[in-house]
PDB file as gemmi writes it, atoms N, CA and C in Angstrom:
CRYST1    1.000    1.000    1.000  90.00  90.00  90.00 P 1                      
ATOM      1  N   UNK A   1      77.933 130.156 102.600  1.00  0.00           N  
ATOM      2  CA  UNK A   1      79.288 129.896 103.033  1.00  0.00           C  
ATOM      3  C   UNK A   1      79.762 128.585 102.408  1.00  0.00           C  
ATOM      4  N   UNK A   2      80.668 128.572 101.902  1.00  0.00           N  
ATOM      5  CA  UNK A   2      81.610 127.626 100.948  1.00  0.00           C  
ATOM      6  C   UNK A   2      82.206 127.102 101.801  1.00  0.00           C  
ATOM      7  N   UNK A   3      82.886 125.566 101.198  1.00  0.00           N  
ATOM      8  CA  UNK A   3      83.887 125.290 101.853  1.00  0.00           C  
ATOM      9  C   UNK A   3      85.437 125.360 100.482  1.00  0.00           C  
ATOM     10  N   UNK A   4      86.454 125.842 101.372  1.00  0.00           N  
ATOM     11  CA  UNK A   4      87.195 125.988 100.720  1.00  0.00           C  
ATOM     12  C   UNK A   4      87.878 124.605 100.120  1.00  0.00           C  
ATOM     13  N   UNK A   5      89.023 124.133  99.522  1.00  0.00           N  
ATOM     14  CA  UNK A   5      89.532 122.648  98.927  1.00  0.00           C  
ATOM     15  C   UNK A   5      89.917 122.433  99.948  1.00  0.00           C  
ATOM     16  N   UNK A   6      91.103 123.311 100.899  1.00  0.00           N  
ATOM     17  CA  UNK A   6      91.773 122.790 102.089  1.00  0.00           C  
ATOM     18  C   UNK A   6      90.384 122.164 103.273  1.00  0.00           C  
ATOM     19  N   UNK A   7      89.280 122.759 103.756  1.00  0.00           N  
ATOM     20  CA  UNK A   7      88.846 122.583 104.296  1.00  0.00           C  
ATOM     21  C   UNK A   7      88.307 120.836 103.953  1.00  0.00           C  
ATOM     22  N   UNK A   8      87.442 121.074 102.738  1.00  0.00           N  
ATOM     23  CA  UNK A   8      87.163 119.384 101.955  1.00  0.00           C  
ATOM     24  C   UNK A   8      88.799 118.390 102.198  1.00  0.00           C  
ATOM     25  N   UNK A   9      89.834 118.965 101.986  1.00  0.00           N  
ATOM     26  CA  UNK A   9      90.765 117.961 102.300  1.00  0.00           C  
ATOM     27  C   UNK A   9      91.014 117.346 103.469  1.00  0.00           C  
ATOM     28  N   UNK A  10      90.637 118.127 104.259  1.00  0.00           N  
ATOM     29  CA  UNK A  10      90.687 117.930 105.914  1.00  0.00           C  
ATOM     30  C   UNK A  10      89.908 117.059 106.085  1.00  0.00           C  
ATOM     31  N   UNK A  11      88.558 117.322 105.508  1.00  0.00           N  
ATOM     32  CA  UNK A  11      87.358 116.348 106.176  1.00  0.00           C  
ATOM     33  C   UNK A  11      87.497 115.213 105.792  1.00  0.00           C  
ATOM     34  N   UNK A  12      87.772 114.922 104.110  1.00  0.00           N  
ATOM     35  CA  UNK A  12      88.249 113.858 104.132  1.00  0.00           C  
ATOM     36  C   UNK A  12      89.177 113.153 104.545  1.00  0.00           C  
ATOM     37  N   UNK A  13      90.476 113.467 105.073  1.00  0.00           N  
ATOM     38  CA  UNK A  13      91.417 112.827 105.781  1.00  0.00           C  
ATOM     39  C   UNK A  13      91.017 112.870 107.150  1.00  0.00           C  
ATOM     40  N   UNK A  14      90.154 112.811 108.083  1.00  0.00           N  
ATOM     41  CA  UNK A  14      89.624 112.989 109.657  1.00  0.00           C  
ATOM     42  C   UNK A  14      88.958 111.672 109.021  1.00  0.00           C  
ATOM     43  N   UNK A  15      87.829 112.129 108.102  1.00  0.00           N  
ATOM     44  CA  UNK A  15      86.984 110.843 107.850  1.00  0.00           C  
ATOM     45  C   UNK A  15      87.488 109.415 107.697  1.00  0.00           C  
ATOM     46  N   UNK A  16      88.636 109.218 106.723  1.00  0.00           N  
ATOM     47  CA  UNK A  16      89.055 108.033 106.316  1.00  0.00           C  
ATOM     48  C   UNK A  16      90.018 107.588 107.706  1.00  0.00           C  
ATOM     49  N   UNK A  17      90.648 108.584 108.046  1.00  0.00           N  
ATOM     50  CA  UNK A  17      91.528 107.984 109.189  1.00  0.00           C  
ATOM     51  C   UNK A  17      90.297 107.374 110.552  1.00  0.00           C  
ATOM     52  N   UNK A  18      89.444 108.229 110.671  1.00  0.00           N  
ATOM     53  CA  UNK A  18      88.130 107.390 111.694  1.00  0.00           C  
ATOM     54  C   UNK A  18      87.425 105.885 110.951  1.00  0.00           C  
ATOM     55  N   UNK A  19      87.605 106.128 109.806  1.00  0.00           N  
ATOM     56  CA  UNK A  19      86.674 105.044 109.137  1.00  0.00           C  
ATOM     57  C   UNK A  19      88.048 103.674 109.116  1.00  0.00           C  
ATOM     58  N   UNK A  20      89.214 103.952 108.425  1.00  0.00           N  
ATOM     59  CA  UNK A  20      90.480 103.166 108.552  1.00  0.00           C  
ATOM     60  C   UNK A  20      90.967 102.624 110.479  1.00  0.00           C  
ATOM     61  N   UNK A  21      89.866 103.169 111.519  1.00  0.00           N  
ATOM     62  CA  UNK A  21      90.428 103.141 113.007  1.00  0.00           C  
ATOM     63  C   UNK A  21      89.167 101.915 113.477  1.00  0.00           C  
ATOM     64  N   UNK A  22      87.623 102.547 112.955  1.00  0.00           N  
ATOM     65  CA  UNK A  22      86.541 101.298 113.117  1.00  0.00           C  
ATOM     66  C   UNK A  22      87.053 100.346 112.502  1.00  0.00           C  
ATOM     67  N   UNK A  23      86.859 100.205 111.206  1.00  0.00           N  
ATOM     68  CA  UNK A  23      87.226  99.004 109.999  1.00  0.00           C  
ATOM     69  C   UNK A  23      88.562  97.896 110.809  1.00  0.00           C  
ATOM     70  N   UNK A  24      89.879  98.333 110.911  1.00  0.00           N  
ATOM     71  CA  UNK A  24      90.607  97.528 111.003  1.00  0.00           C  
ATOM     72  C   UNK A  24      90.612  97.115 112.660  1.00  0.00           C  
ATOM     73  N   UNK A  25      89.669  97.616 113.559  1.00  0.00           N  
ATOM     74  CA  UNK A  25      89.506  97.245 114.741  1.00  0.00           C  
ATOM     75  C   UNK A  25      88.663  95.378 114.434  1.00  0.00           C  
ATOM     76  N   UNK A  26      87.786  95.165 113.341  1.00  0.00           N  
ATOM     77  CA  UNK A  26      87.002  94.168 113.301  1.00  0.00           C  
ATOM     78  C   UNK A  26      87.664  93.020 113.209  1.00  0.00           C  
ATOM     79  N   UNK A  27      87.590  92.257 113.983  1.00  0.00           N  
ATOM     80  CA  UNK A  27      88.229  91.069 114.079  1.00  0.00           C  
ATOM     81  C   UNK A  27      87.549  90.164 112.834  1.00  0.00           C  
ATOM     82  N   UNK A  28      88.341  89.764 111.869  1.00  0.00           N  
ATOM     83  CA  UNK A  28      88.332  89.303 110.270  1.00  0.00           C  
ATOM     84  C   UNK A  28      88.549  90.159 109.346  1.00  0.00           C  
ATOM     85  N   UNK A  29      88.158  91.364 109.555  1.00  0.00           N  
ATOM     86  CA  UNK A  29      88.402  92.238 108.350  1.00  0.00           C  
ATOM     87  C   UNK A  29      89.683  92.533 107.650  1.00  0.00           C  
ATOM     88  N   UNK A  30      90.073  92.184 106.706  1.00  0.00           N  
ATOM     89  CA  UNK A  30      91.454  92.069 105.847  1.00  0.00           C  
ATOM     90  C   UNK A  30      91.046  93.591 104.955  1.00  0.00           C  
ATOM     91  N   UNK A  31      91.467  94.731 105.250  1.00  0.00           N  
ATOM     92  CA  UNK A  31      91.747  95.979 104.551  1.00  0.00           C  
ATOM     93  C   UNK A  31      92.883  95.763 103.811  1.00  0.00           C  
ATOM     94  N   UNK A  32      92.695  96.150 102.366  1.00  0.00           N  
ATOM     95  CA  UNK A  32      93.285  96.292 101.466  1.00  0.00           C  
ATOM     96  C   UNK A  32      94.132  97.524 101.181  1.00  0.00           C  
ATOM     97  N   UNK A  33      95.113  97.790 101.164  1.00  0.00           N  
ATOM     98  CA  UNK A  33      96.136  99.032 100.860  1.00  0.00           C  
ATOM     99  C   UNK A  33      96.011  99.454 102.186  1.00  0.00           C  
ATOM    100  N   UNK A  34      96.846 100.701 102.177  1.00  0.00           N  
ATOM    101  CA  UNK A  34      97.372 101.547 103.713  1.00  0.00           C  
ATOM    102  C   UNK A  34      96.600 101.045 104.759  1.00  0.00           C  
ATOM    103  N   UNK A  35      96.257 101.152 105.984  1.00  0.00           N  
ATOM    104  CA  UNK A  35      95.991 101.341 106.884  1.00  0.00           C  
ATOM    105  C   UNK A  35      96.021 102.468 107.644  1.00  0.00           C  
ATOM    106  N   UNK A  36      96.608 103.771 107.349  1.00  0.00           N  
ATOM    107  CA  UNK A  36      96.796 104.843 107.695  1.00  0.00           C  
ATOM    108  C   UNK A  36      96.449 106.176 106.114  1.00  0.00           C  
ATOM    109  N   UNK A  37      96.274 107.111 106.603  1.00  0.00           N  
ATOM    110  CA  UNK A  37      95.795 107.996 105.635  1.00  0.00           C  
ATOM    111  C   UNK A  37      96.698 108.631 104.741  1.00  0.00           C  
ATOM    112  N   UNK A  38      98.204 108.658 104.979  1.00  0.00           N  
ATOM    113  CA  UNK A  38      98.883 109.081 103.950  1.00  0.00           C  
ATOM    114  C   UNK A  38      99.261 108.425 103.110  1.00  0.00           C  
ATOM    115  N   UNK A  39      99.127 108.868 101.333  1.00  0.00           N  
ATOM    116  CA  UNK A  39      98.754 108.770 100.084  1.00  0.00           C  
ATOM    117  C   UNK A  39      97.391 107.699 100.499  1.00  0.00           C  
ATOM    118  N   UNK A  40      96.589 107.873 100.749  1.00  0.00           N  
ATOM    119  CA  UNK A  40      95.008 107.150 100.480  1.00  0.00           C  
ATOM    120  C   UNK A  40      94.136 107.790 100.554  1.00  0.00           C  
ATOM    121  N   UNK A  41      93.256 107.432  99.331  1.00  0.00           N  
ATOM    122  CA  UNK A  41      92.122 108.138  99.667  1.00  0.00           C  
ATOM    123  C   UNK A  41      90.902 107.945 100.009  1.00  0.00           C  
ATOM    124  N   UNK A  42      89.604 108.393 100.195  1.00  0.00           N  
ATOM    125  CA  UNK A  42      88.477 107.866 100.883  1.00  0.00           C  
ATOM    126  C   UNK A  42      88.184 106.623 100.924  1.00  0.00           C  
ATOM    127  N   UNK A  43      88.232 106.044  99.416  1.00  0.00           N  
ATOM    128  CA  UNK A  43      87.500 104.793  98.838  1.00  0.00           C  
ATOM    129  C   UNK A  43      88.593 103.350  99.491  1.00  0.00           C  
ATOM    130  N   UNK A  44      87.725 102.487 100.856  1.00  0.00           N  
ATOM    131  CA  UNK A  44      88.636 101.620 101.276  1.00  0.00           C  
ATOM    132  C   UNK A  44      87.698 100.557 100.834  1.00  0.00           C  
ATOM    133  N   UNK A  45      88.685 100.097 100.559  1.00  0.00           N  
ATOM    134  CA  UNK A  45      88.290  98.472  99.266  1.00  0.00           C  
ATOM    135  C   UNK A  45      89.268  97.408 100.832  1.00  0.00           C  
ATOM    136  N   UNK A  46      88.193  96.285 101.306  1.00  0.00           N  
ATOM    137  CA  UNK A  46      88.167  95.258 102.542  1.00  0.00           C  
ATOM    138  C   UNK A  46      87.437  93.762 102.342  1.00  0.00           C  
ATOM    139  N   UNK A  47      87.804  92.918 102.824  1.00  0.00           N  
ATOM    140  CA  UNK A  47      87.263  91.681 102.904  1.00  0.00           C  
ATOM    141  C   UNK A  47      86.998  91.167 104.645  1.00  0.00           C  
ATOM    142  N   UNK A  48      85.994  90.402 104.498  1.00  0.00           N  
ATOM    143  CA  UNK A  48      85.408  89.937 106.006  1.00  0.00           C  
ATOM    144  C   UNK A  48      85.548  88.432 105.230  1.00  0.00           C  
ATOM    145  N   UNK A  49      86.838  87.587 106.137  1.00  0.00           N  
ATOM    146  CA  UNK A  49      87.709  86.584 106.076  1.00  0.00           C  
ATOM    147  C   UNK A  49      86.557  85.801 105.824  1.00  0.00           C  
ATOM    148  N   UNK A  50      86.114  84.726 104.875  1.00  0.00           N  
ATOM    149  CA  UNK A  50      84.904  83.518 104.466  1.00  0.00           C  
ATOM    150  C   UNK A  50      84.193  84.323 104.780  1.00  0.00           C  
ATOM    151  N   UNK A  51      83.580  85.362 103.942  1.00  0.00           N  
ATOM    152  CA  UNK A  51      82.599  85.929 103.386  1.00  0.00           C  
ATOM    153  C   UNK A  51      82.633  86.939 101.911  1.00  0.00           C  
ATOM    154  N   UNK A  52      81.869  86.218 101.300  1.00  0.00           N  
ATOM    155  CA  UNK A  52      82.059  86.953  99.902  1.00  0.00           C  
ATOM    156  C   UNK A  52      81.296  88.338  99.032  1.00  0.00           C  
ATOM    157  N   UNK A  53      82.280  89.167  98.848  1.00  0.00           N  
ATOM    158  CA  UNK A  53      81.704  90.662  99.167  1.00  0.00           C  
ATOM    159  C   UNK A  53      80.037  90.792  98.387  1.00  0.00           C  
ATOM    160  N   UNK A  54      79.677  89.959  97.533  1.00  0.00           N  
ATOM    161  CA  UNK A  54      78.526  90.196  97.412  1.00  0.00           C  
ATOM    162  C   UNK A  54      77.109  89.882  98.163  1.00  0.00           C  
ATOM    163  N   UNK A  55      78.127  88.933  98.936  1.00  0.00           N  
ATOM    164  CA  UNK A  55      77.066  88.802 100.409  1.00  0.00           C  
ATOM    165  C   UNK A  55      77.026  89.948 101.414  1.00  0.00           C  
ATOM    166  N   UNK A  56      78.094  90.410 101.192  1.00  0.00           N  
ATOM    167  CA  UNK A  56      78.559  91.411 102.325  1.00  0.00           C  
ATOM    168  C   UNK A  56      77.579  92.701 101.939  1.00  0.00           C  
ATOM    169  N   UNK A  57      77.522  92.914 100.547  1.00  0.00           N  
ATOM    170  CA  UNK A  57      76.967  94.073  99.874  1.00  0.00           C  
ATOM    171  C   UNK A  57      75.477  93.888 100.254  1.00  0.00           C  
ATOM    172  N   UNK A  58      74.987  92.453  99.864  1.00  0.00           N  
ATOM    173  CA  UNK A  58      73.639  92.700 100.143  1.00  0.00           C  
ATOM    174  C   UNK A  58      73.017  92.558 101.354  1.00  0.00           C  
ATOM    175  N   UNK A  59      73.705  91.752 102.438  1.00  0.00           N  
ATOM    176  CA  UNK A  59      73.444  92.426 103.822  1.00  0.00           C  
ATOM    177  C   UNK A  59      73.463  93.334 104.410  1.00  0.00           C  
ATOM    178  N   UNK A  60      74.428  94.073 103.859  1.00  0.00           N  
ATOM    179  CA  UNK A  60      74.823  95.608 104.058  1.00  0.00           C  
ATOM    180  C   UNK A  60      73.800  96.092 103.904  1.00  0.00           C  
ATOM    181  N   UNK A  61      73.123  96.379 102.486  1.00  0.00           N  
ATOM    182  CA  UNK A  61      71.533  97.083 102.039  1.00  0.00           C  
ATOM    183  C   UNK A  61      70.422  96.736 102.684  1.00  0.00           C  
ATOM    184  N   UNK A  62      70.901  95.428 103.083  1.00  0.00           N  
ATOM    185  CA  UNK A  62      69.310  95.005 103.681  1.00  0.00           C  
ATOM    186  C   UNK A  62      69.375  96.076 105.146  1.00  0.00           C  
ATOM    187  N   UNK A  63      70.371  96.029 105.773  1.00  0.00           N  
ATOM    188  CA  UNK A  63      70.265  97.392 106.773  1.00  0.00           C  
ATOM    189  C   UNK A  63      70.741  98.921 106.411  1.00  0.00           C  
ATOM    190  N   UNK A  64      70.449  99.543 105.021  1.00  0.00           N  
ATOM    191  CA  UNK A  64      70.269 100.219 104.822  1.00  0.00           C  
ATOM    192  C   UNK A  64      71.826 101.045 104.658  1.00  0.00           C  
ATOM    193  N   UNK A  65      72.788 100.241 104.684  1.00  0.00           N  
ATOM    194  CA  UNK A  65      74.558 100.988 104.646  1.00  0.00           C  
ATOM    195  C   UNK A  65      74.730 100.321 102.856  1.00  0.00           C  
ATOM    196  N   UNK A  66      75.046 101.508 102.174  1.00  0.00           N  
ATOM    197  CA  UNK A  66      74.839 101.395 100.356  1.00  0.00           C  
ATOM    198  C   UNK A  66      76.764 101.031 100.876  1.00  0.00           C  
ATOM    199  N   UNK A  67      77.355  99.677  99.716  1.00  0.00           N  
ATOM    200  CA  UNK A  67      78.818  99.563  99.817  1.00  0.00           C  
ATOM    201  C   UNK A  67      78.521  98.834  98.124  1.00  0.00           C  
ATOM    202  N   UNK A  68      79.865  98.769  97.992  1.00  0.00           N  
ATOM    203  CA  UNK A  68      80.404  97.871  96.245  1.00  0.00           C  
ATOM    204  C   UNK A  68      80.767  96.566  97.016  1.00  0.00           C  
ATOM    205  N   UNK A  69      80.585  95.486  95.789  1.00  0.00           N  
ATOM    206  CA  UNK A  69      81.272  94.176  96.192  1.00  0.00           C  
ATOM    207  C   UNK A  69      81.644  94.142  94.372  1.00  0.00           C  
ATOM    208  N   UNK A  70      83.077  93.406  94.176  1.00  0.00           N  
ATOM    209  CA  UNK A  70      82.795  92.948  92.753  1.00  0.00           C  
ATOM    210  C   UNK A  70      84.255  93.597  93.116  1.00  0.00           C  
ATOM    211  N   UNK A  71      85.081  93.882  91.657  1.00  0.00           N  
ATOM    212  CA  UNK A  71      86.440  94.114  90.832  1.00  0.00           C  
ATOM    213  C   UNK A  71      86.762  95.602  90.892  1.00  0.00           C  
ATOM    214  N   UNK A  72      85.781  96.003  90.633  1.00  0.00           N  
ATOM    215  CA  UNK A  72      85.654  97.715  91.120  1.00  0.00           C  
ATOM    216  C   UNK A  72      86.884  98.064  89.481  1.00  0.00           C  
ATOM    217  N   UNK A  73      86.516  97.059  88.459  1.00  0.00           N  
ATOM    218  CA  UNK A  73      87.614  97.347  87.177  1.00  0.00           C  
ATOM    219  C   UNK A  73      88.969  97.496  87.820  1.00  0.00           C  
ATOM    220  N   UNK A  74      89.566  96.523  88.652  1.00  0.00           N  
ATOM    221  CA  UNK A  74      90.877  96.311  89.427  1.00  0.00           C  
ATOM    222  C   UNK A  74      91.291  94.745  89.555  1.00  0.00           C  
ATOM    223  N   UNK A  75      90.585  93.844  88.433  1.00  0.00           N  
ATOM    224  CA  UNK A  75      90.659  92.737  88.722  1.00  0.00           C  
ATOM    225  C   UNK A  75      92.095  92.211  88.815  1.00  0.00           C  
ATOM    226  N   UNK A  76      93.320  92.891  87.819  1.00  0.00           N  
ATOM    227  CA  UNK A  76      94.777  92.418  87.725  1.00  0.00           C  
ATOM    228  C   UNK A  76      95.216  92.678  88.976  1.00  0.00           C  
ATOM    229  N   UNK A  77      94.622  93.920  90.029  1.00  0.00           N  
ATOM    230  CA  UNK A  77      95.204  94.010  91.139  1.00  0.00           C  
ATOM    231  C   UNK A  77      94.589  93.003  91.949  1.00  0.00           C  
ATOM    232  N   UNK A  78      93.244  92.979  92.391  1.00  0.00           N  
ATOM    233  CA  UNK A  78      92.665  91.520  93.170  1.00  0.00           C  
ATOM    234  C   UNK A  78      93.207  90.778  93.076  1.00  0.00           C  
ATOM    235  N   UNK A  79      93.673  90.171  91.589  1.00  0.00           N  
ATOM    236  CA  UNK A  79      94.706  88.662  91.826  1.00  0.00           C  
ATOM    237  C   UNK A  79      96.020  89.154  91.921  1.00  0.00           C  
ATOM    238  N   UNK A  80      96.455  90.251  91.906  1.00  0.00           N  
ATOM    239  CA  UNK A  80      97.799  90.281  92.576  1.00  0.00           C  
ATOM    240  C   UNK A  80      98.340  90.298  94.186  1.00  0.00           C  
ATOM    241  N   UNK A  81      96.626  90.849  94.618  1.00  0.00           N  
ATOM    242  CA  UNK A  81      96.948  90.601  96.080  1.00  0.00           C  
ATOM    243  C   UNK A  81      96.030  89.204  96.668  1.00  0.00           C  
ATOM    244  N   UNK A  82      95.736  88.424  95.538  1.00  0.00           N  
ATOM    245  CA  UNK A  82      95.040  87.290  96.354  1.00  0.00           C  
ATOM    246  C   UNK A  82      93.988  87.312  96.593  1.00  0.00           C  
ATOM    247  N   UNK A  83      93.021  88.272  96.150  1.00  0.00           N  
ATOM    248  CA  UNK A  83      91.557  88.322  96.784  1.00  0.00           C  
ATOM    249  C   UNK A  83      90.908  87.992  95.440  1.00  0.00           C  
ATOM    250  N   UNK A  84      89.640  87.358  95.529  1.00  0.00           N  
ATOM    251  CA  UNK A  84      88.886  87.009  93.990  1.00  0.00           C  
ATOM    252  C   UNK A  84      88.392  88.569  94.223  1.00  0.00           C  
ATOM    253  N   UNK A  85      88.045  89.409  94.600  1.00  0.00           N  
ATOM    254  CA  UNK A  85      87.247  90.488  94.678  1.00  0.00           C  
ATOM    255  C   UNK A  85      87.155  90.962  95.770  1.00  0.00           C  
ATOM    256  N   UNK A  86      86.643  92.026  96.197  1.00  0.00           N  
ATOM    257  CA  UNK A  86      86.335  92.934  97.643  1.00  0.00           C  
ATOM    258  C   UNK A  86      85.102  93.799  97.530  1.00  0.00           C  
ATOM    259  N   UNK A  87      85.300  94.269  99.152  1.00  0.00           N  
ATOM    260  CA  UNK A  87      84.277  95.136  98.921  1.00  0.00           C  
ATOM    261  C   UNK A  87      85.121  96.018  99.090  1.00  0.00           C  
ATOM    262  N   UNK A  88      84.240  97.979  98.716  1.00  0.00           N  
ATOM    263  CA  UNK A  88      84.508  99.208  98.974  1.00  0.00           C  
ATOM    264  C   UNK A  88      83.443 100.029  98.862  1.00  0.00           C  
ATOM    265  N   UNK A  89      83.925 100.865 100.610  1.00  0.00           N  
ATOM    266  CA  UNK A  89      83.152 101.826 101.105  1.00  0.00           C  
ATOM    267  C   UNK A  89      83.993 102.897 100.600  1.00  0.00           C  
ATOM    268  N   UNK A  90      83.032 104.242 100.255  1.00  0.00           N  
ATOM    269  CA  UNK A  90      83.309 105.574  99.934  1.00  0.00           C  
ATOM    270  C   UNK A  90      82.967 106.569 100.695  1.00  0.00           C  
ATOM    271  N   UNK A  91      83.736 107.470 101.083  1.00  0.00           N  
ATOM    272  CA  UNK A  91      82.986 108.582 101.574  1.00  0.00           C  
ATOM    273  C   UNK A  91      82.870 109.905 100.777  1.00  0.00           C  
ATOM    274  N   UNK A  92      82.157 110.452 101.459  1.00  0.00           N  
ATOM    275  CA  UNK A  92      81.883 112.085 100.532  1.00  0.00           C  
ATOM    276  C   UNK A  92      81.772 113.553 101.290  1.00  0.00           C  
ATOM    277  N   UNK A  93      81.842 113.998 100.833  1.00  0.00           N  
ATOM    278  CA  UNK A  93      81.816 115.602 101.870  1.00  0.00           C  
ATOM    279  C   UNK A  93      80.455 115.584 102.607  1.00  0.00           C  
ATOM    280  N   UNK A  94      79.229 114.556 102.001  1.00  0.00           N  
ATOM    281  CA  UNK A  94      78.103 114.728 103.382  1.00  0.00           C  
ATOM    282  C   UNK A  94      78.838 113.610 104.411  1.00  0.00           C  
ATOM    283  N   UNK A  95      79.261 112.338 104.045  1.00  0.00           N  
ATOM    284  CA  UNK A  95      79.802 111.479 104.887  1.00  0.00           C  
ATOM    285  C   UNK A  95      79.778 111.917 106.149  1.00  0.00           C  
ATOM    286  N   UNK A  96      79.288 111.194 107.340  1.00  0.00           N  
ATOM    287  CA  UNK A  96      79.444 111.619 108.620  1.00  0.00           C  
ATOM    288  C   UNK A  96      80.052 109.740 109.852  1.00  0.00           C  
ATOM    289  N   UNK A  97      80.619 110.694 110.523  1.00  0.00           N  
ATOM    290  CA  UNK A  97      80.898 109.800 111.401  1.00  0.00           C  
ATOM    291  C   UNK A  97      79.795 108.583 112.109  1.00  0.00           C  
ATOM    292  N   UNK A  98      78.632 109.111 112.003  1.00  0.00           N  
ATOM    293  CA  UNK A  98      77.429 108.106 112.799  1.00  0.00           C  
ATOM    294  C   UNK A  98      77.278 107.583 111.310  1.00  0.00           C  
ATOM    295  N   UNK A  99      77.684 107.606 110.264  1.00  0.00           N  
ATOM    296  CA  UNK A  99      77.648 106.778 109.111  1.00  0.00           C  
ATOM    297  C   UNK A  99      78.602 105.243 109.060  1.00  0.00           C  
ATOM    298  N   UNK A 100      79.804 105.978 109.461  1.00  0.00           N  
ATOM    299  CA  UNK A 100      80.579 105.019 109.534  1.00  0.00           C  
ATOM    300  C   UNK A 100      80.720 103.762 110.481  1.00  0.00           C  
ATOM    301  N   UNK A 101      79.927 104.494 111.663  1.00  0.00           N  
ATOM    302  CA  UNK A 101      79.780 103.423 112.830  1.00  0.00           C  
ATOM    303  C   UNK A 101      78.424 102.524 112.070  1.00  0.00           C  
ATOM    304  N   UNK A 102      77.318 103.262 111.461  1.00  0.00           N  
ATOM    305  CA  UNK A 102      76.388 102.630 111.037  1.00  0.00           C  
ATOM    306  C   UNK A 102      77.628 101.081 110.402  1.00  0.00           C  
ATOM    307  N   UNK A 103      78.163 101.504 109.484  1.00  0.00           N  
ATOM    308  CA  UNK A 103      78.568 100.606 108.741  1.00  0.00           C  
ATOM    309  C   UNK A 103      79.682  99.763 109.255  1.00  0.00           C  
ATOM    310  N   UNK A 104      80.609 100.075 109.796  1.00  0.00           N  
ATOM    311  CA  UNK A 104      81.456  99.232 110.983  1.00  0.00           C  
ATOM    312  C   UNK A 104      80.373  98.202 112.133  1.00  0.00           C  
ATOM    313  N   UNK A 105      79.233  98.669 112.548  1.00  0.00           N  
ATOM    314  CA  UNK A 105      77.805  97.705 112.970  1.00  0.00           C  
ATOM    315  C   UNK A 105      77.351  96.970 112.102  1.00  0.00           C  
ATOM    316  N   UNK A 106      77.188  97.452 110.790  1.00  0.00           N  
ATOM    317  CA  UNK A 106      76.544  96.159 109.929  1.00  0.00           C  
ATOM    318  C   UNK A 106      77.845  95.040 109.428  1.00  0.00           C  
ATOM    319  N   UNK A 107      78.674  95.749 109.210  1.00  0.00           N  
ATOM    320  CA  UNK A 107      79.855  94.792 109.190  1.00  0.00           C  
ATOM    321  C   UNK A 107      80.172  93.455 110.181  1.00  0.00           C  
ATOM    322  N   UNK A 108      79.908  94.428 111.271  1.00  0.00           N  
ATOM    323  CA  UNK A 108      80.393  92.960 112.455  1.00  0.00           C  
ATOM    324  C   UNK A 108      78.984  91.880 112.362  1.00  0.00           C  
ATOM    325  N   UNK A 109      77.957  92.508 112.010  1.00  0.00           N  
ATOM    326  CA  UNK A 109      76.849  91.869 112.067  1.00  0.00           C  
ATOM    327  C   UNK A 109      76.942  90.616 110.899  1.00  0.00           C  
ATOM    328  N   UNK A 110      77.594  90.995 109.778  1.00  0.00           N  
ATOM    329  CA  UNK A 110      77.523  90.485 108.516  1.00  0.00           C  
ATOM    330  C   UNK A 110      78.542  89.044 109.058  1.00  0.00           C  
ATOM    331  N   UNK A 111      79.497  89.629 109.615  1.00  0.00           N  
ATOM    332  CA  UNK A 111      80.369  88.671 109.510  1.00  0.00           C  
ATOM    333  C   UNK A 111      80.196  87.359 110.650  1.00  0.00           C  
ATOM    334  N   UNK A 112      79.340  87.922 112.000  1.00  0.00           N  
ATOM    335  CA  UNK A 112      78.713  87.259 112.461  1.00  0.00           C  
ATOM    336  C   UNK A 112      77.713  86.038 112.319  1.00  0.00           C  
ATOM    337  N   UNK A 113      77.143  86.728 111.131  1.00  0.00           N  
ATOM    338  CA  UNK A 113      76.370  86.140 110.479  1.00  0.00           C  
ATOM    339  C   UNK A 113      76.676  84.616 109.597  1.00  0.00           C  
ATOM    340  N   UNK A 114      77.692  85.342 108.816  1.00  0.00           N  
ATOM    341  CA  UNK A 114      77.917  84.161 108.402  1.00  0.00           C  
ATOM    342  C   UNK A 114      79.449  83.459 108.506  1.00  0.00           C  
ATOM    343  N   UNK A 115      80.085  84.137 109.859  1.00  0.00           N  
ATOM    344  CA  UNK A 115      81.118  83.182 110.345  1.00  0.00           C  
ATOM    345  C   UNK A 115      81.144  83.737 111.790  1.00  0.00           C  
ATOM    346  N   UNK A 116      80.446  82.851 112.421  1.00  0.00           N  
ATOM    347  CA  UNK A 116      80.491  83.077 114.105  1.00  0.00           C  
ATOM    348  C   UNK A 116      81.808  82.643 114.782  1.00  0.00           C  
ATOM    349  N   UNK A 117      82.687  82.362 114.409  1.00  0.00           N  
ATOM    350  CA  UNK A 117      83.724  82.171 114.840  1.00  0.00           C  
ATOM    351  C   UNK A 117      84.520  83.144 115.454  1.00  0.00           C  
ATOM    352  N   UNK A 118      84.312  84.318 115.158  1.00  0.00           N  
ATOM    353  CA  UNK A 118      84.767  85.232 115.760  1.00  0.00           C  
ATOM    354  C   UNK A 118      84.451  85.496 117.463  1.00  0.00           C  
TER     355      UNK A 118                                                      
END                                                                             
């Protein structure tokens, strides 16, 4: 049993709109583009306010949630919106929801980590 395109379109728009609902709940997290799912797609490119995404990336791995830190080849846009760089999470048709919480948990952890101010 297949999944049809409409069906894959669905999942991905349920997914990003749950993943776009954890993410911008985190107190520091600066999400980059929409906040809501229409015209966006999976890949949300975010910053955790004084923390720099390659810290973010490798704390991330050290608990086992795979993310990008770096330009993502978008550097004219980074300095157009002010960020030296970001990170970005992707999802995929295995993508699951206890994924995303995984990673919305290592997030708050990260940022905890290295700005308790929150």
């Amino acid at each position: 049993m297949g999944l049809g395109m409409d069906a894959v379109a669905a999942h991905d728009e349920e997914l990003t709109a749950y993943a776009l609902a954890k993410l911008t709940a985190i107190d520091g997290l600066v999400m980059l583009g929409p906040t809501d799912t229409v015209e966006r797609g999976s890949a949300l490119s975010f910053n955790l306010a004084g923390v720099h995404p390659h810290d973010v990336m490798q704390v991330l791995d050290s608990r086992g949630v795979a993310i990008r830190g770096g330009h993502h080849c978008a550097r004219p846009l980074h300095k157009r919106l002010g960020h030296q760089s970001s990170t970005r999470a992707s999802s995929y048709l295995y993508t699951t929801t206890a994924e995303i919480d995984a990673l919305a948990d290592a997030l708050v952890f990260t940022r905890n980590y290295f700005a308790p101010k929150f």
